[in-house]
C-alpha positions in Angstrom: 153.2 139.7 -175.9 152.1 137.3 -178.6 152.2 133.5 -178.1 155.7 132.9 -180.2 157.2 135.2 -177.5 156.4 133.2 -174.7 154.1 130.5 -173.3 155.5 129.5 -170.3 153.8 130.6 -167.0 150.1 131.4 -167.8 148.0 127.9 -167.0 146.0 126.9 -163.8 147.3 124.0 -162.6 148.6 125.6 -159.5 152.4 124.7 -160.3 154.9 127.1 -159.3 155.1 130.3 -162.7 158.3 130.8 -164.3 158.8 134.1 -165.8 159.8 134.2 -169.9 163.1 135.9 -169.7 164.4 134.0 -167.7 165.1 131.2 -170.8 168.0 132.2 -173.1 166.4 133.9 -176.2 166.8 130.9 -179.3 168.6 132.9 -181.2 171.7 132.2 -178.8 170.7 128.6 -178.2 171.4 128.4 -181.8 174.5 130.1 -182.6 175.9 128.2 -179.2 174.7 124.8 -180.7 175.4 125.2 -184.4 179.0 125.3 -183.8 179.0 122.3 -181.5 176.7 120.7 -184.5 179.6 122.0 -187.6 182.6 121.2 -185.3 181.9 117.6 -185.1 182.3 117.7 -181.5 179.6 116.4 -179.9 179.8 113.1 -177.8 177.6 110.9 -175.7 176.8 112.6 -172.8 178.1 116.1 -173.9 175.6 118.7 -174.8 172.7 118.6 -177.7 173.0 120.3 -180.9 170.8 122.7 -182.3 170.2 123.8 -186.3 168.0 125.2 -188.7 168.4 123.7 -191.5 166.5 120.2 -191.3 164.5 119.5 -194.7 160.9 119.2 -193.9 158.4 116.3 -194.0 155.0 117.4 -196.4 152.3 118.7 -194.8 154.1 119.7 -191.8 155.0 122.8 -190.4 158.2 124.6 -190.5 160.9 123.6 -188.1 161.7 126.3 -185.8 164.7 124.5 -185.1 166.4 120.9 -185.0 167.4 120.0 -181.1 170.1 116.9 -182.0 171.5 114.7 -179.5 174.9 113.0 -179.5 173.0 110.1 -178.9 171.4 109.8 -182.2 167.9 111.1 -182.0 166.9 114.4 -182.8 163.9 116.5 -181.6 162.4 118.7 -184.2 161.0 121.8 -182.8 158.0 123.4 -185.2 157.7 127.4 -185.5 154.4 127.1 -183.3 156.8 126.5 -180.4 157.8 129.7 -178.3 161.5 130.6 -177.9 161.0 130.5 -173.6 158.9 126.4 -174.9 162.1 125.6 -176.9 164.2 126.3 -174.5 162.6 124.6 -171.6 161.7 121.1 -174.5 165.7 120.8 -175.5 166.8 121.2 -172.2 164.1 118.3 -171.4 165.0 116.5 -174.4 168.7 115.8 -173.3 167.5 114.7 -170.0 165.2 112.2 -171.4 167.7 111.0 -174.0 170.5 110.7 -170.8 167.7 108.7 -169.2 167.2 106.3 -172.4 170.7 106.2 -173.7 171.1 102.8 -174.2 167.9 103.0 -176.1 168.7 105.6 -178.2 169.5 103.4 -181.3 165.6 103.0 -181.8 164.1 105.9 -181.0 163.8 108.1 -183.8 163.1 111.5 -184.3 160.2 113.5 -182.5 158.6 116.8 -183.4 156.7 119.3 -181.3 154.2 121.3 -181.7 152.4 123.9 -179.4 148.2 124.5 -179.4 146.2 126.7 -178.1 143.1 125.2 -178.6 144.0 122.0 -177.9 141.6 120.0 -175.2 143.7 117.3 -173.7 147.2 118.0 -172.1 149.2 116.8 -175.0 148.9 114.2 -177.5 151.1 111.7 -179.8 150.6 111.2 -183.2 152.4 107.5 -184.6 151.8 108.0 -188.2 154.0 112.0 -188.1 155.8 111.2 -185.1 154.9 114.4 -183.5 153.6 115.7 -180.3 151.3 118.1 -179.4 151.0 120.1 -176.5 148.7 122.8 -174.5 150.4 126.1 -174.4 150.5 128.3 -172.5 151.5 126.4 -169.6 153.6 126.3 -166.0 157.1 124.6 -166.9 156.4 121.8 -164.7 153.1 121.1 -166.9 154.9 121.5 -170.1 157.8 119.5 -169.2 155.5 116.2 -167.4 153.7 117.1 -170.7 156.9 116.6 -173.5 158.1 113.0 -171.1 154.7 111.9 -170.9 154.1 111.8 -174.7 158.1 111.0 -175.6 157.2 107.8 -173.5 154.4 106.5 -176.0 156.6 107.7 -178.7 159.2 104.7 -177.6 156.4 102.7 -177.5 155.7 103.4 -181.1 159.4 103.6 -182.4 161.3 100.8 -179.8 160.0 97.1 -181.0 161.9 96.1 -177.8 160.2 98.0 -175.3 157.3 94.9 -175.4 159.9 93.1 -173.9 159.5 95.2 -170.7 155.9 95.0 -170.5 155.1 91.5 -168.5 157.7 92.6 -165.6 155.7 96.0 -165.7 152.3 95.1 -165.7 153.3 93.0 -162.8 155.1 96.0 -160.6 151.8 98.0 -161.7 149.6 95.7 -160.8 147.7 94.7 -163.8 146.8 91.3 -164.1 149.3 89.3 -166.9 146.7 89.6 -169.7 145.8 93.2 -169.2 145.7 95.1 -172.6 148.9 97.0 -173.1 146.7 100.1 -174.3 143.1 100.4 -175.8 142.9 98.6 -179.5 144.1 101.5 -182.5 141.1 103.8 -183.8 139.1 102.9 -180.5 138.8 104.8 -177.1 138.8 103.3 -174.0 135.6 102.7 -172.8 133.8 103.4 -169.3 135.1 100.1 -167.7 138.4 101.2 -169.1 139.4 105.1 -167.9 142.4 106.3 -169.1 144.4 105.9 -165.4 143.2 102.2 -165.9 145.6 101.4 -168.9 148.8 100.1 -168.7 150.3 102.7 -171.8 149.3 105.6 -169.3 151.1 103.8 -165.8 154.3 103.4 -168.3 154.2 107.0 -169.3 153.8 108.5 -165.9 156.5 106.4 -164.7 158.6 107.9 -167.0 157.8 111.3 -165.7 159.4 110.1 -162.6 162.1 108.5 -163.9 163.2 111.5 -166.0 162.1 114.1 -163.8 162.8 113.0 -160.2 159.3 113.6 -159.4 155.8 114.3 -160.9 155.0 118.3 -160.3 151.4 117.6 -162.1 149.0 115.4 -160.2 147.3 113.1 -162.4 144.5 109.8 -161.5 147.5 107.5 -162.4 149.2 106.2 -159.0 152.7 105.2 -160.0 154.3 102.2 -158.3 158.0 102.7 -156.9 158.4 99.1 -158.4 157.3 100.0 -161.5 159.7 102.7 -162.0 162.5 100.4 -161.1 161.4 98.0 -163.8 161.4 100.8 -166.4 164.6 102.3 -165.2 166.2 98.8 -165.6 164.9 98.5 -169.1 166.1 102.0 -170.0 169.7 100.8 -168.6 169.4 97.8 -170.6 170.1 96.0 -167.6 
């Protein structure tokens, strides 16, 4: 079995396997979405809306298919993405777009991409809008994976969510002045480790808010208060 046919269930984090088949093939994803997509029918809070037709951005690869939420937002998924990955990302994609509803309106489209020789977990890219993640992978990786990197891609898209980040630093435990994330082109250096930075805290704390829970350990120790204070900014409360 190739790696377009499946790349859920084959990584070493220790997280619980989920067999392949047991995701909807994409081909009836599609047909089930399309018509919710040409009908019109879609509504906040009803079900995403998948088609194939999106125009593509230069220098990008192919869509595999276009995952659009009633909410606005649409995640584009790219033909490196495995039918069983697809699957699992829309089904992901809705939660974290129930989560950030009243946010939606600045969030902008995301695409995904799947790597196999990618080092790190996953990674964002600002300038494309697109994440990148390790495949193959347990579902509880992948998904920690898609709201981890979806988080910084608010960060990038949302002007307002600097409006959260004094009340956040504070629940975190960061000191007012603490550096939001490491200055652009420049990685954090040894004083400043990557569960040291503010950006990571936020986007861990999303895992939980969206998730329930975080299924993949990380160095980051997440404050209960800090999830509230991002859960009240998500609510626009």
């Amino acid at each position: 079995m190739n790696e377009l046919q499946t790349q859920i269930g084959t990584n070493t984090d220790g997280a619980r396997r989920v067999n392949p088949f047991v995701f909807p093939p994409i081909c009836a994803l599609l047909a089930a979405w399309a018509l919710l997509l040409v009908a019109g029918c879609a509504k906040p809070g009803g079900p995403l809306a998948i088609s194939t037709t999106t125009p593509q951005p230069p220098m990008l690869q192919a869509t595999r298919a276009a995952v659009c939420s009633p909410y606005g937002p649409c995640l584009l998924i790219e033909s490196s993405v495995a039918a069983d990955f697809a699957s699992l990302a829309a089904d992901t994609w809705e939660a974290f777009l129930q989560t950030f509803a009243p946010r939606a309106h600045c969030i902008g489209d995301v695409r995904l991409r799947a790597s196999q020789t990618l080092k790190e977990r996953a990674v964002y890219d600002p300038v494309t809008a697109t994440v990148t993640v390790q495949v193959p992978g347990s579902a509880a990786f992948l998904q920690s994976a898609l709201v981890h990197e979806w988080a910084h891609h608010i960060e990038f898209q949302c002007p307002e969510q600097t409006t959260m980040r004094a009340a956040f630093l504070a629940a975190a435990g960061f000191p007012p002045d603490a550096a939001w994330r490491p200055e652009p082109g420049r990685a954090a250096n040894a004083s400043q480790a990557w569960e040291t930075i503010p950006s990571e805290h936020y986007a861990e704390a999303a895992i939980q808010l969206v998730l329930g829970r975080r299924a993949v350990p990380t160095q980051v120790r997440v404050r209960a208060e800090a999830v509230r204070v991002l859960q009240a900014w998500a609510k626009n409360d």
